[in-house]
N, C-alpha and C positions, 0 to 999 in steps of 0.2 A: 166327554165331560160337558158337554155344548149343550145338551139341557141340565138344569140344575134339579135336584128333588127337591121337593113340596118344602119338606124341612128345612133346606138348606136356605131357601128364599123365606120361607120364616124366620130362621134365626138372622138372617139378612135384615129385614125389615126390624126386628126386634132391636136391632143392634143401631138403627137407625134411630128408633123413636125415641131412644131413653141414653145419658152418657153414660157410659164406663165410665168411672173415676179412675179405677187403676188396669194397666194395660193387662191383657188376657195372655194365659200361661202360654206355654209354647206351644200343647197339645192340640187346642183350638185351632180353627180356621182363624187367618189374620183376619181377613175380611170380615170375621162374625164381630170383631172387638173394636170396629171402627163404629163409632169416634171414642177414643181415648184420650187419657192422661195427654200424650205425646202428640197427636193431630190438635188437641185442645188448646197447646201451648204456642203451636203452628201458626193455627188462624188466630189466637189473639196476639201475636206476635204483629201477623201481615194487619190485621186491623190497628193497631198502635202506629205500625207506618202510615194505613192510610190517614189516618187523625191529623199527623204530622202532615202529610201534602197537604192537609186542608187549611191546617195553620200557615203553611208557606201561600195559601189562595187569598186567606184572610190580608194575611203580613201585605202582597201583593196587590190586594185589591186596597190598600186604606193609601197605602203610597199612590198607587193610581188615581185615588179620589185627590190625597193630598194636594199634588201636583198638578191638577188638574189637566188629567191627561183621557178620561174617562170618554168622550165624545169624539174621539182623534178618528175613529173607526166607525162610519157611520151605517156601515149593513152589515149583515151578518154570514157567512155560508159554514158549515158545517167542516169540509174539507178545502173548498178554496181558498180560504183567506189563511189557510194552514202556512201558507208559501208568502213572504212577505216582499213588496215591490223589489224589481233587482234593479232596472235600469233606471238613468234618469228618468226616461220618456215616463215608465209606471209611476216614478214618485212622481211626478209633473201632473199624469193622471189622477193620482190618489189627493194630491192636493186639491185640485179642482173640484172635487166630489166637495173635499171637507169645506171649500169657501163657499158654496151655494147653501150651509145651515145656516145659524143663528148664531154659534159660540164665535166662529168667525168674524161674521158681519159686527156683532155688537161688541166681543171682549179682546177679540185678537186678530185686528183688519192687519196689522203692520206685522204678521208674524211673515219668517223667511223659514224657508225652506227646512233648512237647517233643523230650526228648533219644529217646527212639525216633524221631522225625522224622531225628535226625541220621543214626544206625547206619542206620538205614531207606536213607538217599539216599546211603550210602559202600557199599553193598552195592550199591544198582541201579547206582550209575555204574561199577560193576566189572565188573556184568554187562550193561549197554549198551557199555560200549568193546569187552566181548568182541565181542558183533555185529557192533559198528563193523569186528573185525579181520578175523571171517569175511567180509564182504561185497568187505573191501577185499582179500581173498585171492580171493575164488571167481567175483566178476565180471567182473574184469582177466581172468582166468585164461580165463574164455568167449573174450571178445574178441579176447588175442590168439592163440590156439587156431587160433580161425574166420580170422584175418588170416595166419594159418601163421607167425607168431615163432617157433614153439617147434622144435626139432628132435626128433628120437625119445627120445632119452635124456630130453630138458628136461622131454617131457610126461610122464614116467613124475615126476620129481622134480615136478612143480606136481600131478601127482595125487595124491601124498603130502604135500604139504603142503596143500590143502586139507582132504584126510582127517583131517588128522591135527588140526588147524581145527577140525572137526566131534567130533570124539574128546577134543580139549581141554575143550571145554563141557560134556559127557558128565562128563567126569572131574569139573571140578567141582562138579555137581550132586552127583556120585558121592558126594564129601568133604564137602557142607552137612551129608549127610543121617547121616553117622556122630554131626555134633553134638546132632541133634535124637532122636536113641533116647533111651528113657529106661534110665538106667543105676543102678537098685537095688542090684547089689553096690558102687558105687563111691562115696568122699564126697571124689572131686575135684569142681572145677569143673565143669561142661560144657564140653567144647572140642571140635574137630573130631580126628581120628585122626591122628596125628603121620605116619601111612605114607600116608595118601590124601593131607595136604598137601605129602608130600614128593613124590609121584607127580605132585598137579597142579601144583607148580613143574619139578619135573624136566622133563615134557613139555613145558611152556613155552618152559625154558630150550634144550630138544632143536629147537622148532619156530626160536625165534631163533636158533642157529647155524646150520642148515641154511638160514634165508632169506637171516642174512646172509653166507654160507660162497659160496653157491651166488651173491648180487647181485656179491660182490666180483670172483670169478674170472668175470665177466660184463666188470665193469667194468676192471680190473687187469689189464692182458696182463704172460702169464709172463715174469719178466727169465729170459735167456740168461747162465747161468751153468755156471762149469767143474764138472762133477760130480766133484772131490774126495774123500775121504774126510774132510775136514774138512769138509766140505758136509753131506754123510750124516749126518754125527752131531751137527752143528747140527742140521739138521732132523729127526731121532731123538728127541732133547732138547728140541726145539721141541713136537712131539705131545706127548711124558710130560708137560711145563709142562703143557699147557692142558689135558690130562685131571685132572690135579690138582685146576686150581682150576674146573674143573667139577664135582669132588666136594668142595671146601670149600663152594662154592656151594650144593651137595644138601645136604652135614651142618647147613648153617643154616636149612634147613627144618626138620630136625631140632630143632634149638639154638629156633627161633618157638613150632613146634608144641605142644614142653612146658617153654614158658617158660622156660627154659636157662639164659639171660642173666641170671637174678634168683638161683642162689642161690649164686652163689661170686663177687661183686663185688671181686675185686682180681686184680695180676698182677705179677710172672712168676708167683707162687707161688697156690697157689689155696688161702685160710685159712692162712699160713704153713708149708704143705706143697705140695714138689712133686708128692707123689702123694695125692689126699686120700683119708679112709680109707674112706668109702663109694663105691669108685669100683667096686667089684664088688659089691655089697649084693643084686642081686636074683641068683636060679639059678631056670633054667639060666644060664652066665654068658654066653654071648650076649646074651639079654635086655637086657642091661644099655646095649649098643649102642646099640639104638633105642629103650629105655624110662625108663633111668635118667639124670635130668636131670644129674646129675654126670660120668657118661661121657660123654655126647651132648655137653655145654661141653667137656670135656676134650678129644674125639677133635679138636672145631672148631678150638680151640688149635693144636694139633697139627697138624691139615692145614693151617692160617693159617700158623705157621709156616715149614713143611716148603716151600708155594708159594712162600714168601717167599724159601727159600734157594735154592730152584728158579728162580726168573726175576731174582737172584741173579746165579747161576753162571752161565743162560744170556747175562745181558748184560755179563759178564767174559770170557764164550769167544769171545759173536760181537766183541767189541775186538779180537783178535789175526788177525780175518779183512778179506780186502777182500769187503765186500756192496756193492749196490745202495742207492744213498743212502735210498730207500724204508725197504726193510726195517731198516736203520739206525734212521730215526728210530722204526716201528713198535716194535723193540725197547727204543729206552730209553724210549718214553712207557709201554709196560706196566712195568717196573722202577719207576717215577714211580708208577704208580697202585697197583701192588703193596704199596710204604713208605706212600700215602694211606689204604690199603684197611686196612690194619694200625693203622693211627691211632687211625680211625674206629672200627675192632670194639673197640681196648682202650679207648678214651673211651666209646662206649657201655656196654661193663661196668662198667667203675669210677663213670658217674654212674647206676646201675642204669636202663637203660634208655629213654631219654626217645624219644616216640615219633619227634620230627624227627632226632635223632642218627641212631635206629636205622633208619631210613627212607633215609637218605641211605648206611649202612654197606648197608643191603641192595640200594639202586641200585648202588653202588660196587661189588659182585659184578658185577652183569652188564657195567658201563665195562671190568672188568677181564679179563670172559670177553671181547669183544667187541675188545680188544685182541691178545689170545692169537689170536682166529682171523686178524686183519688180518697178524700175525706169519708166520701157518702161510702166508695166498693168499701172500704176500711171497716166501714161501721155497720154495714147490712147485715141480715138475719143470715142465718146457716139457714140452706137449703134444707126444707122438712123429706 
């Protein structure tokens, strides 16, 4: 049996290129019916977990910002730094390295040992669960490869998401290492680049929709609905919602990056003005976007709200429609976290900042991204 006929490696590939929706009778070859029903439910199953690690990278990496623990580790190795100082003598070494930057010299000369031990182990455990996530992306992905789960399309989308796996840790490292320059003209803090942390959340938050976008419409079979014009523009309105607050989500990168959140503690008004006066202070006035802490709070305002009126209006529209009890409930739990999400950013500003507030407002972004896509699988077309 150690060559196959011509046919059999046809039906082989056939079996590859297009999915079975339901599992093939008994009489067939198993092998001809893969990927099915049941392999289907597999990999969108293992991709729902990996979503989940990435959420625990996100959760992990904003506590790491929070706390500012982010520059504690100031080179990089792939496998080395896997093993973290045992002796004193290593923490004594590892110290040493960190007092020769900047965050040292300027924001924490008086630090002991001690509390470097902290920022030290909130930094490795952010970049241990990253491994954690590539491995749990790039191993599966062998396996069922080699098992032929995937169809043609599938393995183009699992190549890009390992890649992108890979590209993630790249970025980064990319973004430590803006913290660690020494910056003579400047007499801020030390911090990492407000645009490389928006860049290594953005790709984050890019790698989580696609894992969980791609696990759902795995698991989720399209409901059979009338294609309307009131369909249409629900789900029109459906994508504009979730782009939204995938760019409120990006502006609070922003809003982390350069501390945002600390210098107009009140709301609706910010300092008893709707419009405060340094809100264009730097030129060119672009600039001001992504550098002046008063715009960067302001725009987040503003796209906070604007989602707000957004998913809103989308779960007033979809009331006057017959859905899928599904997508029903998918739409008013996002509306529910939308009103939470709002809570949480105005209680974080108003008690300036506290790290478990602000940790739970910036998990609260991705419950909310993460709803918005469950919306979108809910409402997509049936496969033609």
């Amino acid at each position: 049996t150690c060559a196959r006929s011509p046919l059999r490696k046809w039906l082989l590939k056939r079996g590859q290129g297009t999915v079975t929706v339901e599992g093939g009778t008994a009489s067939t070859p198993a092998s001809a019916t893969v990927p099915n029903a049941a392999t289907n439910r597999i990999v969108g199953r293992w991709l729902l977990g990996c979503s989940g690690l990435v959420v625990g990278a996100i959760v992990l990496g904003g506590v790491t910002r929070l706390t500012e623990s982010g520059l504690s580790m100031v080179d990089w190795h792939l496998v080395r730094e896997m093993k973290p100082p045992q002796s004193q003598a290593e923490w004594e070494a590892e110290f040493s390295k960190y007092q020769q930057f900047p965050e040292f010299k300027i924001l924490n000369h008086n630090m002991t040992l001690p509390e470097f031990k902290f920022i030290f182990y909130m930094e490795w455990g952010h970049r241990m669960w990253g491994r954690l996530v590539g491995l749990a992306y790039i191993l599966p992905t062998i396996y069922f490869w080699k098992k032929g789960y995937f169809t043609r399309s599938m393995k183009g989308k699992m190549l890009g998401l390992c890649g992108f796996v890979f590209f993630q840790g790249l970025l980064g490292w990319y973004m430590v290492k803006s913290g660690l320059e020494e910056k003579p003209e400047s007499h801020d803090i030390p911090r990492v680049s407000q645009y490389r942390l928006s860049a290594h959340l953005g790709s984050a938050l890019l790698l989580y929709c696609a894992s969980l976008w791609t696990g759902l419409t795995l698991l989720l079979p399209a409901h059979k609905m009338v294609e309307t014009k009131k369909v249409m523009h629900l789900r029109r309105f459906a994508k504009g919602t979730g782009g939204l607050v995938f760019l409120t989500a990006l502006s609070g990168a922003f809003v982390a990056g350069l501390d945002a959140g600390l210098v107009y503690n009140s709301f609706p008004k910010m300092a008893d003005k709707w419009i405060p006066d340094d809100l264009l202070a730097f030129s060119p006035t672009l600039k001001n976007f992504f550098e002046n802490p008063t715009t960067v709070q302001f725009d987040h305002r503003i796209l906070g709200i604007t989602s707000l009126t957004a998913i809103t209006g989308l779960y007033l529209f979809s009331r006057r429609m017959m859905l899928p009890r599904r997508a029903k409930i998918a739409i008013s739990l996002l509306a529910a976290m939308a009103y939470t999400q709002v809570a949480l950013g105005i209680g974080t500003l108003l008690l300036y900042v506290p790290t478990p507030l602000a940790a739970t407002h910036q998990s609260g972004s991705v419950a909310l991204l993460s709803l918005a896509i469950w919306v979108l699988a809910e409402l997509r077309r049936m496969p033609k």
